[in-house]
Biopython code that builds the backbone (N, CA, C, O; Angstrom):
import numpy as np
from Bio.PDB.StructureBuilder import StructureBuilder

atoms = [
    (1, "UNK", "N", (-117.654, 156.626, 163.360)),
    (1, "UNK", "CA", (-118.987, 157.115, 163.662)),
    (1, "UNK", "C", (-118.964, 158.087, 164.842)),
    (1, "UNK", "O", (-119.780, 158.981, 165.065)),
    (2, "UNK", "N", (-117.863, 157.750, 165.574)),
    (2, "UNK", "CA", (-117.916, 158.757, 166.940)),
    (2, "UNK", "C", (-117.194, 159.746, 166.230)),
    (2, "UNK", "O", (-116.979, 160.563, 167.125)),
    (3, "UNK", "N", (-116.850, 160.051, 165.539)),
    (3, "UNK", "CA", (-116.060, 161.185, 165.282)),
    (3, "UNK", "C", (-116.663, 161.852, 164.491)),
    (3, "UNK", "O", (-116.197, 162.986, 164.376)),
    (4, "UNK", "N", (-117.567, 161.622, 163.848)),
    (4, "UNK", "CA", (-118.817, 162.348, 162.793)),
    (4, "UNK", "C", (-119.556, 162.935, 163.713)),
    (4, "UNK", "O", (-119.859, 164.128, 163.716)),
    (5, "UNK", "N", (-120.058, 161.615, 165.014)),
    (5, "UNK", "CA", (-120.843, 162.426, 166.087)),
    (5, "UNK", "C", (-120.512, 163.390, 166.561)),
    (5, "UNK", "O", (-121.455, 164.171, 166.437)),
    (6, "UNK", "N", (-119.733, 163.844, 167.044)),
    (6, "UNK", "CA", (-118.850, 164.508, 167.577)),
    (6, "UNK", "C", (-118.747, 166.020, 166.395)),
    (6, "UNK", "O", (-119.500, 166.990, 166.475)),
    (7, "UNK", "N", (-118.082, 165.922, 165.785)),
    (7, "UNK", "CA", (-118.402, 167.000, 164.371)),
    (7, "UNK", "C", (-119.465, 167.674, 165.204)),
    (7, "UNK", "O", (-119.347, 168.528, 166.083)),
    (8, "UNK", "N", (-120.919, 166.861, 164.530)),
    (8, "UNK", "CA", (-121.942, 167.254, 164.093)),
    (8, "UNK", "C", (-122.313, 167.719, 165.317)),
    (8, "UNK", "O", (-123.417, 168.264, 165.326)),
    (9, "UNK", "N", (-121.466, 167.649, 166.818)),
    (9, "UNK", "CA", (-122.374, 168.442, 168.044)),
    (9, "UNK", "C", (-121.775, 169.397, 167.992)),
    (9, "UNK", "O", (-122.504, 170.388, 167.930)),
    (10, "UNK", "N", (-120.312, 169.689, 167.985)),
    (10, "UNK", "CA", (-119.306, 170.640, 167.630)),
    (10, "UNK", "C", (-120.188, 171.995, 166.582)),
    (10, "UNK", "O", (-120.442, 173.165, 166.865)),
    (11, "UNK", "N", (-120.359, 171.489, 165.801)),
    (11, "UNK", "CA", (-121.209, 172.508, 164.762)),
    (11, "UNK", "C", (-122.325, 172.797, 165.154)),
    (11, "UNK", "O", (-122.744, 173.899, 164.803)),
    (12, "UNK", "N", (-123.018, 172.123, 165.826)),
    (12, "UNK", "CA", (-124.287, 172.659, 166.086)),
    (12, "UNK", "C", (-124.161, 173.090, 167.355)),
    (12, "UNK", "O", (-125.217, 173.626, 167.690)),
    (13, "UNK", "N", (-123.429, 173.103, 168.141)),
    (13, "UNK", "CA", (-122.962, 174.235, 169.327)),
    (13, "UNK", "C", (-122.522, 175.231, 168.879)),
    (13, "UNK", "O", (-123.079, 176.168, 169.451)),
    (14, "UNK", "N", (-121.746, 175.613, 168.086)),
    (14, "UNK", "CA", (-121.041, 176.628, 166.970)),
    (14, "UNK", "C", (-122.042, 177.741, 166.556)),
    (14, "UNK", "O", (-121.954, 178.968, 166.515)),
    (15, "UNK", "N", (-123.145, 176.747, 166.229)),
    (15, "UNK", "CA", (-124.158, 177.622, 165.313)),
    (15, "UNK", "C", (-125.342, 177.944, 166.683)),
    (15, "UNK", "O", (-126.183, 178.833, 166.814)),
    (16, "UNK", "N", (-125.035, 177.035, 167.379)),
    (16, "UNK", "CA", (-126.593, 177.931, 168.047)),
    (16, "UNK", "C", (-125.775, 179.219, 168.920)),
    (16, "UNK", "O", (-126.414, 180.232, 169.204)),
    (17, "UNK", "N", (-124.768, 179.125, 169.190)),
    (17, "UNK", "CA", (-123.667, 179.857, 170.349)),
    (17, "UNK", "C", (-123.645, 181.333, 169.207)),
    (17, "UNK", "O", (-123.747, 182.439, 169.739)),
    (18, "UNK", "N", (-123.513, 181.248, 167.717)),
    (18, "UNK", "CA", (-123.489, 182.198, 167.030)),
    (18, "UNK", "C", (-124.734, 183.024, 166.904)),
    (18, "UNK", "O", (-124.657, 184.246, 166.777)),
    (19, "UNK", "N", (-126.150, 182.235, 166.943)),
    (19, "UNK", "CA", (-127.496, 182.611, 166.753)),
    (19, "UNK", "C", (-127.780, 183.294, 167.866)),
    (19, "UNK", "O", (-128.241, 184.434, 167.810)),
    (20, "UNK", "N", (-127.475, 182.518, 169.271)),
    (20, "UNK", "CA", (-127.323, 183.375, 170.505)),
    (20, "UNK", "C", (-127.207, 184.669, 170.745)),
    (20, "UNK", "O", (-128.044, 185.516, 171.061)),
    (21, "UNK", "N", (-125.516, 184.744, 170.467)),
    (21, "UNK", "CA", (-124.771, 185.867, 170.281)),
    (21, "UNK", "C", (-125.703, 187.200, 169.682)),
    (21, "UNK", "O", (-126.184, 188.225, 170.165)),
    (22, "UNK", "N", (-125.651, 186.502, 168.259)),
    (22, "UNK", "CA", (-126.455, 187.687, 167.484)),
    (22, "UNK", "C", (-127.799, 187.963, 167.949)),
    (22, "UNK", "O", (-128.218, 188.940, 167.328)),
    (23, "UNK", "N", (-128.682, 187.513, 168.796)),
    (23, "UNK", "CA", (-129.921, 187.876, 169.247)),
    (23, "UNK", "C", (-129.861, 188.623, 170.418)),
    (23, "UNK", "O", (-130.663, 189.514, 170.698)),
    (24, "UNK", "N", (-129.049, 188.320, 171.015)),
    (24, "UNK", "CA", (-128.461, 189.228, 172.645)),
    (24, "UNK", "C", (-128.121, 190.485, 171.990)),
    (24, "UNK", "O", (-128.099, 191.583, 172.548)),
    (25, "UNK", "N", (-127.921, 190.304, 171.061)),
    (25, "UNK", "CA", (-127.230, 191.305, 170.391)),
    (25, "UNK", "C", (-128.425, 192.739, 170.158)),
    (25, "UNK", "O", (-128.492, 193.873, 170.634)),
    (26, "UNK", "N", (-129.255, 191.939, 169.165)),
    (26, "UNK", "CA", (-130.630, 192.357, 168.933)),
    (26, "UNK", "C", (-131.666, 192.767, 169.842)),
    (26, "UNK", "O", (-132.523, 193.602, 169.554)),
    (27, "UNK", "N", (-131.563, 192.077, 171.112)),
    (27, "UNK", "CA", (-132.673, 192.276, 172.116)),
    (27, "UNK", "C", (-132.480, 193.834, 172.689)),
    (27, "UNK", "O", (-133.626, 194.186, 172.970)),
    (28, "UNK", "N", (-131.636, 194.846, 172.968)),
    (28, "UNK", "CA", (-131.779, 195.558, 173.750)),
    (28, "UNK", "C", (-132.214, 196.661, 173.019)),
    (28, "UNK", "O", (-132.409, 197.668, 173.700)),
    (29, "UNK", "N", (-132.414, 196.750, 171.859)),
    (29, "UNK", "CA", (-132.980, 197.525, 170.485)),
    (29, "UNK", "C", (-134.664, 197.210, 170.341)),
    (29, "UNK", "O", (-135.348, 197.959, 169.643)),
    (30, "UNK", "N", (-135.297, 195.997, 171.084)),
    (30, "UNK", "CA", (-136.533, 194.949, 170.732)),
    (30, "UNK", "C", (-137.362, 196.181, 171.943)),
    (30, "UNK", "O", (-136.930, 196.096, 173.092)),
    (31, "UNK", "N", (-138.648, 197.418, 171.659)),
    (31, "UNK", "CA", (-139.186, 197.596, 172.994)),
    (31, "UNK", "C", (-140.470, 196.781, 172.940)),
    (31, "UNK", "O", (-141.068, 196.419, 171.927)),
    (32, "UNK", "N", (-140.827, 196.530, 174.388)),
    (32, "UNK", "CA", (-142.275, 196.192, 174.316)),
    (32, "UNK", "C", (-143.229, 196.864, 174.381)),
    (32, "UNK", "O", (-143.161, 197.498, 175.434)),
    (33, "UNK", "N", (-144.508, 197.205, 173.600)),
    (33, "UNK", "CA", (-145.111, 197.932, 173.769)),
    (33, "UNK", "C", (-146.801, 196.802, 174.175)),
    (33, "UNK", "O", (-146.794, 195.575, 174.278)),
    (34, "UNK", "N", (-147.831, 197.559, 174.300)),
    (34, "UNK", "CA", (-149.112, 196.647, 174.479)),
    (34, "UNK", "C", (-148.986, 195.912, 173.408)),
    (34, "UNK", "O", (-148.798, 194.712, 173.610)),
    (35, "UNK", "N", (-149.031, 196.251, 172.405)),
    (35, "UNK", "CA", (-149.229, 195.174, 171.098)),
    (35, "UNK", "C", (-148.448, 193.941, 171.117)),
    (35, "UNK", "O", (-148.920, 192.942, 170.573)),
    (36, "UNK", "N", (-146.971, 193.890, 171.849)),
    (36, "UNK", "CA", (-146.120, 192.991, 171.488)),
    (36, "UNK", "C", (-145.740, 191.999, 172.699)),
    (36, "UNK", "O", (-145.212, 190.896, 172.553)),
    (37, "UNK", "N", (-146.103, 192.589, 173.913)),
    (37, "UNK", "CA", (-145.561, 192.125, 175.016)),
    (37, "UNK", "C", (-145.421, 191.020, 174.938)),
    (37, "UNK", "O", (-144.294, 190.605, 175.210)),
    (38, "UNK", "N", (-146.352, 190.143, 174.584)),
    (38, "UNK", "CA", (-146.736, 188.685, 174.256)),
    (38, "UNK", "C", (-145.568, 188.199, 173.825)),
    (38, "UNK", "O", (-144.815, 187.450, 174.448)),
    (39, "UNK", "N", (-145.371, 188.803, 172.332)),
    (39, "UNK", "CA", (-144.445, 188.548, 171.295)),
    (39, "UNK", "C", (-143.237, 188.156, 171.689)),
    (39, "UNK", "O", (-142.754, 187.026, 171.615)),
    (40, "UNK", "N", (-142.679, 189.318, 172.192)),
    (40, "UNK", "CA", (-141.688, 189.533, 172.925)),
    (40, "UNK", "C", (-140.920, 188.757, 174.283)),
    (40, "UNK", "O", (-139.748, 188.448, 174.498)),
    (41, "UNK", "N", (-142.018, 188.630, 174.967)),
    (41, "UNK", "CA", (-141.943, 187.937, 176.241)),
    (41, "UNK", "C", (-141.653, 185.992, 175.697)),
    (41, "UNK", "O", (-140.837, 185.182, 176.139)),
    (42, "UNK", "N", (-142.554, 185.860, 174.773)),
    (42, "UNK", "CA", (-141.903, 184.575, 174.279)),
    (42, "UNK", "C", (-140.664, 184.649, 173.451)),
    (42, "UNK", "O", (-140.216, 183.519, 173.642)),
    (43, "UNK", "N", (-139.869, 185.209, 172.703)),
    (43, "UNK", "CA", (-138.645, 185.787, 172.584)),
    (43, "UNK", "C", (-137.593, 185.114, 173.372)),
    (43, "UNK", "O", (-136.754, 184.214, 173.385)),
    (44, "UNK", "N", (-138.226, 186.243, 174.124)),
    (44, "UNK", "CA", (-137.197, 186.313, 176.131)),
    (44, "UNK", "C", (-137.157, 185.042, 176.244)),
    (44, "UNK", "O", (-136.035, 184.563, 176.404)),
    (45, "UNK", "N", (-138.330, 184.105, 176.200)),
    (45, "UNK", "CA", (-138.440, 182.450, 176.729)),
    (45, "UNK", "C", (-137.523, 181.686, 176.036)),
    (45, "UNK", "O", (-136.604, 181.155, 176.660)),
    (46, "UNK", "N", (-137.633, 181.543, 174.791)),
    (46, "UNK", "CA", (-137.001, 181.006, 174.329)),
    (46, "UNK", "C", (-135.362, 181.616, 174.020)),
    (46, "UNK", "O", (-134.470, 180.854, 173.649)),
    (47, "UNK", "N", (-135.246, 182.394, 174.134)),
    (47, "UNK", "CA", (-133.871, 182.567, 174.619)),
    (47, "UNK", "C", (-133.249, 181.563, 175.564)),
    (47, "UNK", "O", (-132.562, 180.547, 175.456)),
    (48, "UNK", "N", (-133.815, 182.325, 176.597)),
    (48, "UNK", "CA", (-133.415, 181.430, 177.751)),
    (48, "UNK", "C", (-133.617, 179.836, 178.034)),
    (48, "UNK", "O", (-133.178, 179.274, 179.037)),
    (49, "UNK", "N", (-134.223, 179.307, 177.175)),
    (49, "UNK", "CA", (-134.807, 177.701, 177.398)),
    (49, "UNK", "C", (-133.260, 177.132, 176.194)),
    (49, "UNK", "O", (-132.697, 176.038, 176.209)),
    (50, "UNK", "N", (-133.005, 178.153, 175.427)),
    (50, "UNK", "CA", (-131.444, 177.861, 174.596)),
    (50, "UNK", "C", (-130.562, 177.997, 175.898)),
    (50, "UNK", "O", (-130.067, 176.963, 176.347)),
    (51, "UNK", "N", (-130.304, 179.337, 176.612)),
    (51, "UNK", "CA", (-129.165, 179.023, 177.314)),
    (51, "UNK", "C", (-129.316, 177.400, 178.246)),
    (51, "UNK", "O", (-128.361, 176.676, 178.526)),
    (52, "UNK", "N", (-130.601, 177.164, 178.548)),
    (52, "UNK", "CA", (-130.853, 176.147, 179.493)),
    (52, "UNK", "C", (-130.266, 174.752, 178.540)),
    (52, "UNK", "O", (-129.373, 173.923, 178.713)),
    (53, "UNK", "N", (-130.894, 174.908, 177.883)),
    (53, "UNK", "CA", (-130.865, 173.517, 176.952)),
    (53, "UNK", "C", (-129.177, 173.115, 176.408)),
    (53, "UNK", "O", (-128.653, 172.013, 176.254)),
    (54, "UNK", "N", (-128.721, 174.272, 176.242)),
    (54, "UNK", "CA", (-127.259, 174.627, 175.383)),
    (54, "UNK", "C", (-126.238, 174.116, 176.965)),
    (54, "UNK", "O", (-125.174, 173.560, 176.692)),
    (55, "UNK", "N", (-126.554, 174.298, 178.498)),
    (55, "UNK", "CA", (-126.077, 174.355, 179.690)),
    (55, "UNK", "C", (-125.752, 172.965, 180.123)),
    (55, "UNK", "O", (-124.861, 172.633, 180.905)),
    (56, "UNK", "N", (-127.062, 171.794, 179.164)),
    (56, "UNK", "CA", (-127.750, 170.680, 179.929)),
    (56, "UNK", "C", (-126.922, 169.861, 179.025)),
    (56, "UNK", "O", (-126.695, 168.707, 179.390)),
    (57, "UNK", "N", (-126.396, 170.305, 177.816)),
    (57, "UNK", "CA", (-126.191, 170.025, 176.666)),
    (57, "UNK", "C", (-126.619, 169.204, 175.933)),
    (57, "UNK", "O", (-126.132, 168.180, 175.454)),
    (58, "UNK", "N", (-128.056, 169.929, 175.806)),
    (58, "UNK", "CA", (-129.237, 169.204, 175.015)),
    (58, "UNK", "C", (-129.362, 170.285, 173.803)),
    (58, "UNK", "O", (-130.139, 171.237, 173.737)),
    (59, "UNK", "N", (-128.198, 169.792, 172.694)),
    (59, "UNK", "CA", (-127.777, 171.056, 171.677)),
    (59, "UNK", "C", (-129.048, 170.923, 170.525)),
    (59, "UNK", "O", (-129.276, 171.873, 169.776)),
    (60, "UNK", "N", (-129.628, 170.010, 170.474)),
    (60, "UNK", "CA", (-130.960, 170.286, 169.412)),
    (60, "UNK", "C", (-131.961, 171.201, 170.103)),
    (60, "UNK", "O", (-132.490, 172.179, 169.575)),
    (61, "UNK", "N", (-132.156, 170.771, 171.339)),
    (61, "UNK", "CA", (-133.217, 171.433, 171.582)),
    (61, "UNK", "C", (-132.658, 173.063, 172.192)),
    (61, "UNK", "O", (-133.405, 173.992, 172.500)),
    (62, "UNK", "N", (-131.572, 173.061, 172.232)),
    (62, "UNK", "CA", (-131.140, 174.580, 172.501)),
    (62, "UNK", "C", (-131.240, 175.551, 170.933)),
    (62, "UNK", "O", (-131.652, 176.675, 170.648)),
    (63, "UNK", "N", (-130.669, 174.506, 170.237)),
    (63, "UNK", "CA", (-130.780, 174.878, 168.502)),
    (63, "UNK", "C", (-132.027, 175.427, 167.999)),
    (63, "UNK", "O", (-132.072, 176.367, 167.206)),
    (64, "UNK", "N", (-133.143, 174.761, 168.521)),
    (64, "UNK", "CA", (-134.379, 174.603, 167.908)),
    (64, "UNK", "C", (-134.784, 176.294, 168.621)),
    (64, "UNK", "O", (-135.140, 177.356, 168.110)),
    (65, "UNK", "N", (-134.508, 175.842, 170.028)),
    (65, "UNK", "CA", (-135.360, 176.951, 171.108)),
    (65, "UNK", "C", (-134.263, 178.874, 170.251)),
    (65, "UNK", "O", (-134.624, 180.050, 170.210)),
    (66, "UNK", "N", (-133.321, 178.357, 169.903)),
    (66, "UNK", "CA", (-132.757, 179.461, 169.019)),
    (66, "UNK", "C", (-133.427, 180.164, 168.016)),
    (66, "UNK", "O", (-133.562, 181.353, 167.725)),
    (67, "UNK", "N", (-133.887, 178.872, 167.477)),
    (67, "UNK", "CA", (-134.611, 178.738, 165.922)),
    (67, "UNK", "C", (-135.672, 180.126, 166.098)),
    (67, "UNK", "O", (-135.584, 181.229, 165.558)),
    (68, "UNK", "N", (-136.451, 179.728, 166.839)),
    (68, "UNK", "CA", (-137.533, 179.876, 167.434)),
    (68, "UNK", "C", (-137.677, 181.442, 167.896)),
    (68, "UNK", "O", (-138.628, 182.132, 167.530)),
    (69, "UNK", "N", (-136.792, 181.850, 168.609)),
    (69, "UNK", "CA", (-136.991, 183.095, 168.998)),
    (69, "UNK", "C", (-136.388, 184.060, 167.890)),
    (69, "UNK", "O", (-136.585, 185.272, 167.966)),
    (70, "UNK", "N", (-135.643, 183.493, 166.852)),
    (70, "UNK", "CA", (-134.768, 184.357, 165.812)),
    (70, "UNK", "C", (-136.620, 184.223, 164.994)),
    (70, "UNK", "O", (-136.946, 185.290, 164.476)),
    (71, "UNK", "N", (-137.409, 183.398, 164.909)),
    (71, "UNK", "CA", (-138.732, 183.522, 163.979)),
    (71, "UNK", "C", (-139.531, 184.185, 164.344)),
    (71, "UNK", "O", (-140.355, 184.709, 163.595)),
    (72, "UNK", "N", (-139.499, 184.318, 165.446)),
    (72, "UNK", "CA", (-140.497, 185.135, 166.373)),
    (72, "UNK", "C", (-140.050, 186.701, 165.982)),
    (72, "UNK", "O", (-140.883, 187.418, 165.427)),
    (73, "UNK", "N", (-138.807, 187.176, 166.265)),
    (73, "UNK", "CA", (-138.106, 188.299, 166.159)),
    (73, "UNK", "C", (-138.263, 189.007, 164.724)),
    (73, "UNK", "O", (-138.402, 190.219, 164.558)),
    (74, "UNK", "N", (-138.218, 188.069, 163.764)),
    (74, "UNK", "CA", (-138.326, 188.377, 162.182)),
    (74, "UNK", "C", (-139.995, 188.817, 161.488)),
    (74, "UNK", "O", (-140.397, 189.643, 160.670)),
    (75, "UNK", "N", (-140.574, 187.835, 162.273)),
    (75, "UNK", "CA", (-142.113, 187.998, 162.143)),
    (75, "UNK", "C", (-142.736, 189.225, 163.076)),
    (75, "UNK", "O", (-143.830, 189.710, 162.789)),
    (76, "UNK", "N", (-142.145, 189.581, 163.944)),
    (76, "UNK", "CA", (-142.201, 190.982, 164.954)),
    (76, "UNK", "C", (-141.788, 192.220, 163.689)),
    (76, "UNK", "O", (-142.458, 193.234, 163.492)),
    (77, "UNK", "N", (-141.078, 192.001, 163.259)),
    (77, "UNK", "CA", (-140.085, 193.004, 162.176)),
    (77, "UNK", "C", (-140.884, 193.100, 160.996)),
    (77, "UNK", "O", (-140.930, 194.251, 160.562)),
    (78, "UNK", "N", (-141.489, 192.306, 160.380)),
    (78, "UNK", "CA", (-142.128, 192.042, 158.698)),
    (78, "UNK", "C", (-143.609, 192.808, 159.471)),
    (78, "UNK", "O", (-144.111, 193.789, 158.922)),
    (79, "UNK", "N", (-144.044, 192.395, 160.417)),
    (79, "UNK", "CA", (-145.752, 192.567, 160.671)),
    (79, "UNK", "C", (-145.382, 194.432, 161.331)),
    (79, "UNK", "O", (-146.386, 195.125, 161.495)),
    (80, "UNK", "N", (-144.078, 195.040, 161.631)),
    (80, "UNK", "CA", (-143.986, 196.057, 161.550)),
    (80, "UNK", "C", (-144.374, 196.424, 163.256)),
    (80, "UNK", "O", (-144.534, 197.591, 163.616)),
    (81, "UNK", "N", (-144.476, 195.422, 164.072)),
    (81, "UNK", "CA", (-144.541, 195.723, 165.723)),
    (81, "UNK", "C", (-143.583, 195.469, 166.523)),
    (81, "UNK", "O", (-143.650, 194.982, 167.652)),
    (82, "UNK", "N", (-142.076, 196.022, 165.543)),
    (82, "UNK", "CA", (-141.162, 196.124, 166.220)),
    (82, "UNK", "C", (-139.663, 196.754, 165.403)),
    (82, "UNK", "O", (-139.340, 196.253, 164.326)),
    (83, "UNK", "N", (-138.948, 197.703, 165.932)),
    (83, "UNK", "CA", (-138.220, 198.469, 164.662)),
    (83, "UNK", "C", (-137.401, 197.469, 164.329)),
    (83, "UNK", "O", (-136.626, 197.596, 163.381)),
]
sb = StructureBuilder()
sb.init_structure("model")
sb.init_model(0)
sb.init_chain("A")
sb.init_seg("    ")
for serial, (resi, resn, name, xyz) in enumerate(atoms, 1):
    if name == "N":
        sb.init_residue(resn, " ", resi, " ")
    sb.init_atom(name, np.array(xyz, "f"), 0.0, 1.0, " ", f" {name:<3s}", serial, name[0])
structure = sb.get_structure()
């Protein structure tokens, strides 16, 4: 059982460390304009509440806070208030 546990934090450090990556990646392309600042600025938050959470190694909630700003970013993109 400890070794499944273990896996399953392994991977989900893996994957949020990859989601990370690729959004750092994304952000310096993201501008803010009046329409989005909001948008955006929660983005930024949850970014950073992943590096925090991912630091504390509280890997769900770094996972989640990943989740989160990659939905934010996509829904910025589809609604067209952000290239």
């Amino acid at each position: 059982m400890v070794s499944a546990r273990k896996n399953t934090d392994s991977e989900l450090k893996a994957e949020t460390e990859k989601w990370l990556s690729r959004i750092e990646e994304e952000m310096p392309r993201v501008h803010e304009t009046a329409k989005n600042r909001d948008f955006v600025r929660n983005i930024k938050a949850y970014i950073s509440d992943c590096r925090h959470f991912a630091k504390e190694g509280k890997l769900v909630l770094a996972f989640e806070a990943i989740v989160w700003a990659w939905a934010w970013l996509q829904i910025l993109q589809e609604l067209k208030m952000i290239d």
